[in-house]
RODO-2510 file (C-alpha; in nm, 4 decimals, decimal comma):
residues 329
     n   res          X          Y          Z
     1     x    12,3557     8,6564     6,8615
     2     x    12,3871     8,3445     6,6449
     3     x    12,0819     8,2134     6,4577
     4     x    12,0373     7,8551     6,2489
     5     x    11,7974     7,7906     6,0185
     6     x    11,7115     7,4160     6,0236
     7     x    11,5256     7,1980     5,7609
     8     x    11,3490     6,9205     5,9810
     9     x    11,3561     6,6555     5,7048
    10     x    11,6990     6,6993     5,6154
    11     x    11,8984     6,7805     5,9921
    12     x    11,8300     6,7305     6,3540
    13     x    11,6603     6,9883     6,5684
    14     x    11,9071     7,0458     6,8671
    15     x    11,8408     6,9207     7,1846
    16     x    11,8470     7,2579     7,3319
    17     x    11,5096     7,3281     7,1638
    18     x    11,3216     7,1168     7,3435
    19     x    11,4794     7,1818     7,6785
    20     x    11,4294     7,5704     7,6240
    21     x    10,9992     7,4700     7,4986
    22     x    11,0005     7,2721     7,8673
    23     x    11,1739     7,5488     8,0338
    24     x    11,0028     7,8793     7,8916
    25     x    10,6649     7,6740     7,9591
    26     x    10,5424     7,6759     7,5887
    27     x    10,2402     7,4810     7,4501
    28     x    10,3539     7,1063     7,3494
    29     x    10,2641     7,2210     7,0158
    30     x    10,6275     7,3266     6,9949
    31     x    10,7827     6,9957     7,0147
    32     x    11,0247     6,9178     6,7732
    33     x    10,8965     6,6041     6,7208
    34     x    10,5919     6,6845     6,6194
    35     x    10,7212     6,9920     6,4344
    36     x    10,9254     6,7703     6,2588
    37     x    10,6243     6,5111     6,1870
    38     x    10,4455     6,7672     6,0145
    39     x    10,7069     6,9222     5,8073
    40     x    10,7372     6,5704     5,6689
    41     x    10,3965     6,5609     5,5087
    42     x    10,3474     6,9387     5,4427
    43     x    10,2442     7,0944     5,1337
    44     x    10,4835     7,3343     5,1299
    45     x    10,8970     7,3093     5,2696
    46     x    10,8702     7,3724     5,6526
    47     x    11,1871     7,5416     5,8676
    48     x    11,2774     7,5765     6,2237
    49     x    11,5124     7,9097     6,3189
    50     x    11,6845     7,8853     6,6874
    51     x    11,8909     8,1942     6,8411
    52     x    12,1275     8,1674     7,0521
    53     x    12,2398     8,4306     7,2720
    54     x    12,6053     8,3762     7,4819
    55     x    12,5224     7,9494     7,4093
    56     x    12,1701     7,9879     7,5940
    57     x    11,8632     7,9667     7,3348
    58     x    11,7009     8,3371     7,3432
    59     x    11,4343     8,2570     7,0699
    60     x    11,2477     7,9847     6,8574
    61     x    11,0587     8,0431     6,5167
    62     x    10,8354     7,7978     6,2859
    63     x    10,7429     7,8537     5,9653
    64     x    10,6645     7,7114     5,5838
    65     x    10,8306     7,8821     5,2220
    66     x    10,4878     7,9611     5,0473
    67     x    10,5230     7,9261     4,6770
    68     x    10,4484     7,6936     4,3479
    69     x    10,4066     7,3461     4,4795
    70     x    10,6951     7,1357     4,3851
    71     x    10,5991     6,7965     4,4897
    72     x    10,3931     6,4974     4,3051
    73     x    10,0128     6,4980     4,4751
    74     x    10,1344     6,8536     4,6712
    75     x    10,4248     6,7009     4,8616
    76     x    10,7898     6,8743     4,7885
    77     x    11,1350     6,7010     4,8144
    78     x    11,2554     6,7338     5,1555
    79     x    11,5542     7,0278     5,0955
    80     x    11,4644     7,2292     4,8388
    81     x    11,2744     7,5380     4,8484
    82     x    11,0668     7,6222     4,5412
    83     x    11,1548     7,9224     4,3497
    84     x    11,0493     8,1960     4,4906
    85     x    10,8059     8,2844     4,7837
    86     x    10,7345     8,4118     5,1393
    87     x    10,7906     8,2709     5,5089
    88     x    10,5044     8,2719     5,6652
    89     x    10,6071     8,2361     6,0058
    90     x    10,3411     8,0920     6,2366
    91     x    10,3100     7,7695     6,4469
    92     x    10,1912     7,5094     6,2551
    93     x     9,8676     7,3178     6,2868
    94     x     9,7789     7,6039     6,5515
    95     x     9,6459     7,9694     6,5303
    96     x     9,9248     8,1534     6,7318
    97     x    10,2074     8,3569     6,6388
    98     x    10,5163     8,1332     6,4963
    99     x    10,7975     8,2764     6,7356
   100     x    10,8559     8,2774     7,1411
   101     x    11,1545     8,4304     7,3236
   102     x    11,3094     8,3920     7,6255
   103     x    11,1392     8,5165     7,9522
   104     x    11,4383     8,6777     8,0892
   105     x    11,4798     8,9166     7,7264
   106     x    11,3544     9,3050     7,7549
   107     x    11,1854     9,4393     7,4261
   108     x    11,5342     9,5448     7,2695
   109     x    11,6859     9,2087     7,3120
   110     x    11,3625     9,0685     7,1636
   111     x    11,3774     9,2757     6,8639
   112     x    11,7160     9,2021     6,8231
   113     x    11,6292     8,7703     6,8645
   114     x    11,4283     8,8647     6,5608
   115     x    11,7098     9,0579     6,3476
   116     x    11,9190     8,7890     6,4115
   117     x    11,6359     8,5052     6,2460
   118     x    11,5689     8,7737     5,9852
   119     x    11,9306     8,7576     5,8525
   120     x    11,9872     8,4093     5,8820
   121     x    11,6647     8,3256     5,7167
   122     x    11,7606     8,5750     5,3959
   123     x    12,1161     8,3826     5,4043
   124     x    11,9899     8,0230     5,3815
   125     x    11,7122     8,0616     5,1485
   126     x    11,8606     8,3799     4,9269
   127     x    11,6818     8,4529     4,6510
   128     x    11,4058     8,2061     4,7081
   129     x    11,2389     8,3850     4,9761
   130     x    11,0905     8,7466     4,9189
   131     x    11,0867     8,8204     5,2623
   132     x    10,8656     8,7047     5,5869
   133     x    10,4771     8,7280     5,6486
   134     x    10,4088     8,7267     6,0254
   135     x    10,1242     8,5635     6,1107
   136     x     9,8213     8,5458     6,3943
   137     x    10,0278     8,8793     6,5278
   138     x     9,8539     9,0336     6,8746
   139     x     9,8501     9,3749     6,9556
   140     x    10,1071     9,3069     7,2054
   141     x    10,3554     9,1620     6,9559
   142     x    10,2736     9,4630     6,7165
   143     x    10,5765     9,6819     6,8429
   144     x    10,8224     9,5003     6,8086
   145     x    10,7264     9,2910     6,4786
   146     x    10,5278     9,5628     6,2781
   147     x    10,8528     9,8452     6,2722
   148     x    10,8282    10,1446     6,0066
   149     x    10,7935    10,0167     5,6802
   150     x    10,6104     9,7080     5,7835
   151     x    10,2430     9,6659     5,6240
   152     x     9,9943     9,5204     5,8729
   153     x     9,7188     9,3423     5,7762
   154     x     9,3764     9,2652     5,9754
   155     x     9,3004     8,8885     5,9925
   156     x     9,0286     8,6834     6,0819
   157     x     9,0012     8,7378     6,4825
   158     x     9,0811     8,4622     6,7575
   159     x     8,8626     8,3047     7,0270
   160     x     8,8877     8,3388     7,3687
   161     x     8,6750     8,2747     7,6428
   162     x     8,7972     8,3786     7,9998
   163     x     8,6974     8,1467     8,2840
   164     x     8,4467     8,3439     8,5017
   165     x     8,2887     8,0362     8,6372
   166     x     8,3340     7,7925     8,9513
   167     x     8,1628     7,5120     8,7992
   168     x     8,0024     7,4253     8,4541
   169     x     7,6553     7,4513     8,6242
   170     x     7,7351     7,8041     8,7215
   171     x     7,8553     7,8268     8,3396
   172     x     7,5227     7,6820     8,2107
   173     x     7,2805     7,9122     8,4074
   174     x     7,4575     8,2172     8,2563
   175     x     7,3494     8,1421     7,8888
   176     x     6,9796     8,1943     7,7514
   177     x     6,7351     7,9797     7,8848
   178     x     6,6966     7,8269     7,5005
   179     x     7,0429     7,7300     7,4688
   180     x     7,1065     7,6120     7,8281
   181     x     6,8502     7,3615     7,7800
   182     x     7,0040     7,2173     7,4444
   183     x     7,3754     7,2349     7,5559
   184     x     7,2648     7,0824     7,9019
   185     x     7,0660     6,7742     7,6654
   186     x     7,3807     6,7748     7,4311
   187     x     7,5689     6,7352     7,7442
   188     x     7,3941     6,4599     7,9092
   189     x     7,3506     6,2605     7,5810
   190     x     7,7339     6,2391     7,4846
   191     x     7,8454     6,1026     7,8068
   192     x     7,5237     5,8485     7,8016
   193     x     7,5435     5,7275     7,4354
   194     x     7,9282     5,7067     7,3746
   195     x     8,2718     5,7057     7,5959
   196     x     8,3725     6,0583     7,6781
   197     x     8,7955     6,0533     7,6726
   198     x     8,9210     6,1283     7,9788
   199     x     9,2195     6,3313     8,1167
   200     x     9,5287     6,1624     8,0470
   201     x     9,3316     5,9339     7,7771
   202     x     9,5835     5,8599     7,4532
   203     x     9,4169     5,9127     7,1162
   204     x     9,4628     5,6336     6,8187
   205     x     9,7116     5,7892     6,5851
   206     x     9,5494     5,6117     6,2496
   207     x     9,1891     5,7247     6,3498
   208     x     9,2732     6,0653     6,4936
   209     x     9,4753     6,1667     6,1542
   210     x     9,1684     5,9742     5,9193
   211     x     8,9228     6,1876     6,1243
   212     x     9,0854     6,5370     6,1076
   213     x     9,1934     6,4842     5,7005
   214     x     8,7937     6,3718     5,6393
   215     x     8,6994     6,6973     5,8272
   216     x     8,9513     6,9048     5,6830
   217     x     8,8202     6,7450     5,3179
   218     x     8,4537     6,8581     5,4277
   219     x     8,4887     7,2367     5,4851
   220     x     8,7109     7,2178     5,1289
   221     x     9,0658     7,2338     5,2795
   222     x     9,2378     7,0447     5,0015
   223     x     9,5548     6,9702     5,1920
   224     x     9,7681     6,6515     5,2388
   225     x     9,6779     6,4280     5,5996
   226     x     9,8133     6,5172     5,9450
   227     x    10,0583     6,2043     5,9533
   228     x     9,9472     5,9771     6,2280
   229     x    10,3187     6,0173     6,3756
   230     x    10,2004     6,3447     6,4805
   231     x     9,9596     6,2330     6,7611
   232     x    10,1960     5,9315     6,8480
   233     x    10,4965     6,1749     6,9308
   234     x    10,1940     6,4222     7,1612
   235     x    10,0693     6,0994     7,3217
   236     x    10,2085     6,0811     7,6325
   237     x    10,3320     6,4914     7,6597
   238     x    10,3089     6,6976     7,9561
   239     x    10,0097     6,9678     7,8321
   240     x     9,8651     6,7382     7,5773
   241     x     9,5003     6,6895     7,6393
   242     x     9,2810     6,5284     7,3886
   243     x     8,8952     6,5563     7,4078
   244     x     8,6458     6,3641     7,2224
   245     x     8,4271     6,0389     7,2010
   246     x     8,4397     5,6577     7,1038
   247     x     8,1758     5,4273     7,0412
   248     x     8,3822     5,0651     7,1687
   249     x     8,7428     5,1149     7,0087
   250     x     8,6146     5,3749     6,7203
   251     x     8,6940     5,7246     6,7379
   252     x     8,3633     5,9218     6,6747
   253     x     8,5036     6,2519     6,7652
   254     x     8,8440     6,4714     6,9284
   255     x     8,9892     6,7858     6,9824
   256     x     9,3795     6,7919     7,0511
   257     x     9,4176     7,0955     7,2872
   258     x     9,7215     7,2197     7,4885
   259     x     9,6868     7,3108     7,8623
   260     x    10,0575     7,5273     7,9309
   261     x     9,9228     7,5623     8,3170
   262     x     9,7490     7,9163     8,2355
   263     x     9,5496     7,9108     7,9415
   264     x     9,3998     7,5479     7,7277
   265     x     9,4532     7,6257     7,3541
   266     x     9,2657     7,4104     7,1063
   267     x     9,4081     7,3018     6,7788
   268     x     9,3103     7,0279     6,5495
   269     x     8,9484     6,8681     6,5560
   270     x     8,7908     6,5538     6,4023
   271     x     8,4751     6,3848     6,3432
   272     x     8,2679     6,0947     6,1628
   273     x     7,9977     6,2025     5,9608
   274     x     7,6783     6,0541     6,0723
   275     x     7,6315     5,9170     5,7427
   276     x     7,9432     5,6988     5,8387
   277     x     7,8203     5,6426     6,1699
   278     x     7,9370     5,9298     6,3768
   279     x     7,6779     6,1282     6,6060
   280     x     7,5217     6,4270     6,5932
   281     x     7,5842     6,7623     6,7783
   282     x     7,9522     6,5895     6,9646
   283     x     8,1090     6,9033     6,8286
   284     x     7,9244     7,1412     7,0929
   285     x     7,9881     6,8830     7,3462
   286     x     8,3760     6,8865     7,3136
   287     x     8,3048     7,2799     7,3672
   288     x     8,1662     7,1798     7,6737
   289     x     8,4184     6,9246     7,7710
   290     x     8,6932     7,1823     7,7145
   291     x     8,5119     7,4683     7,9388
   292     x     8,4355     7,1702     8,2215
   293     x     8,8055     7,1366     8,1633
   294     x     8,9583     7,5205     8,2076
   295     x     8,7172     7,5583     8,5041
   296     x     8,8088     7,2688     8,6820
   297     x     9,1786     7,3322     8,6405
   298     x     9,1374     7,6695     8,7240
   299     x     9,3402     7,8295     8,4079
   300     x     9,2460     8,1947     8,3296
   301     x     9,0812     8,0717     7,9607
   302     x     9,0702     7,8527     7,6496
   303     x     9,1268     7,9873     7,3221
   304     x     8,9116     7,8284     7,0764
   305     x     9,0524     7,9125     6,7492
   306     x     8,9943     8,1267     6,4222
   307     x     8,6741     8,0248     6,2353
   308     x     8,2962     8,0307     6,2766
   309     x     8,3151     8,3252     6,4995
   310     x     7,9259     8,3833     6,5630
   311     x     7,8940     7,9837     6,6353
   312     x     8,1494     8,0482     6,9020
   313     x     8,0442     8,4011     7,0589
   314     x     7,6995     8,2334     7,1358
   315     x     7,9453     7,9713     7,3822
   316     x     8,0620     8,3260     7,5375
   317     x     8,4293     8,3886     7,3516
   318     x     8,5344     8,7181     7,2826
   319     x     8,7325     8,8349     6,9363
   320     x     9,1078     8,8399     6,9907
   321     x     9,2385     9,0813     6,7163
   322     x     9,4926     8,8942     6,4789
   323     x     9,7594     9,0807     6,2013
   324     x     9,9810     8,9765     5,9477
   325     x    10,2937     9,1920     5,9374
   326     x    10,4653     9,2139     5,6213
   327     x    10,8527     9,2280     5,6164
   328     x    10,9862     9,2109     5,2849
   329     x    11,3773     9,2258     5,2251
***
């Protein structure tokens, strides 16, 4: 097998990476594009790894170099790793492992997809990487990533709530009488007082990456903006789906979730602060949008994320167990 290791601000990600995303049916989140958007305003140096097996792509892998920050106002120079630190391979913006493989690969020529990235990642960044933390790991994925010698580490759990519903009235009358009434008012009040997105709706890049950094800011995450060429490069993508509200041409509130045709993943959120002229409670209602949405569609569930656990069990998700498997050289 031959694995490259690719810097997305300094070389092109081959084509073959997006035709392999399209073809394997991953979440748009994968898009090179918008991989590459990213690693051009992270905090720390991003890189792509693609395996090749007989010229056909057998694997993908994201990632960042953890380590001393290197750049003026937490930006690094595009190429150059700091000195030392660990990959922590995961998919960025998003709370799923960082690698996929290809459908047609048993668990042997999986395992061997990831030997392959292991050695070319030790080869390109040498002494600057320690070794590889794997990231948002599932108990499926624990065989073949976690091998003898491999720490694992509990995480913070996942969110998932399985569609058991025909419609979202069928949803409603399920919860306490209490909270049906308020999500029901919560409900009825977003779609009366501001402009619910619709399916297929494109999102303003400027707003969309103002409102995420000003939420990001609020719960204390001191990290550089989500570039507004983010959303422009998803706008427009099969399995992009953004949910939110607008009061005339203002964004007051969004979700960017991915819909791969079985399951709707949600991934970066956004909102005004009332004090700024946002509204209250829109965050349950994109909840609400996003169930109307997976039972509608008919896909099996919506994963809503790490974080705030509790607020989400009382919406009906289940914990997803999560690891972080150590590999160090």
């Amino acid at each position: 097998m031959q694995a490259e290791i690719i810097d997305p601000t300094a070389e092109s990600v081959p084509a073959d990476w997006d035709l392999f995303r399209k073809q394997e049916g991953l979440l748009a989140a994968w898009q090179a594009a918008a991989l590459t958007a990213v690693a051009w305003c992270a905090p720390r140096p991003v890189f792509l790894g693609l395996v090749r097996d007989g010229g056909q792509v057998a694997g993908i892998f994201a990632g960042d170099l953890a380590g001393p920050p290197r750049r003026h106002g937490g930006y690094c120079e595009p190429g150059s790793p700091p000195l030392t630190g660990w990959f922590e391979c995961r998919l960025l913006l998003g709370f799923t492992s960082g690698f996929a493989f290809a459908s047609r690969l048993d668990a042997k020529d999986r395992i061997a997809v990831l030997a392959a990235f292991e050695k070319a990642l030790r080869r390109r960044l040498g002494r600057h990487c320690l070794g590889i933390l794997y990231r948002q790991v599932t108990a499926d994925m624990l065989p073949m990533v976690g091998r003898r010698f491999r720490p694992r580490i509990a995480t913070a759990p996942n969110t998932l709530l399985p569609n058991r519903w025909s419609d979202l009235e069928e949803y409603f009358a399920g919860l306490p009488r209490d909270r049906r009434r308020r999500l029901r008012r919560i409900h009825a009040e977003a779609a009366e007082q501001t402009q619910v997105l619709r399916d297929g709706d494109a999102i303003d890049p400027e707003q969309a990456s103002l409102l995420a950094h000003l939420t990001r800011l609020k719960h204390g995450d001191r990290v550089p903006p989500i570039p507004p060429r983010y959303f422009r490069s998803l706008n427009g993508e099969d399995g992009v789906r953004y949910f939110g509200h607008r009061d005339q041409e203002r964004l007051l509130a969004f979700d960017l979730a991915f819909d791969d045709g079985r399951r709707l993943v949600t991934t970066v959120t956004g909102s005004l602060d009332v004090r700024d002229g946002g509204r209250r409670n829109l965050y349950f209602d994109l909840y609400l949008q996003e169930i109307e949405h997976m039972i509608a569609r008919g896909r099996a569930a919506c994963e809503f994320g790490k974080g705030m656990a509790e607020l989400k069990q009382r919406f009906g998700c289940e914990l997803i167990p999560q690891a972080l498997v150590v590999a160090a050289w």
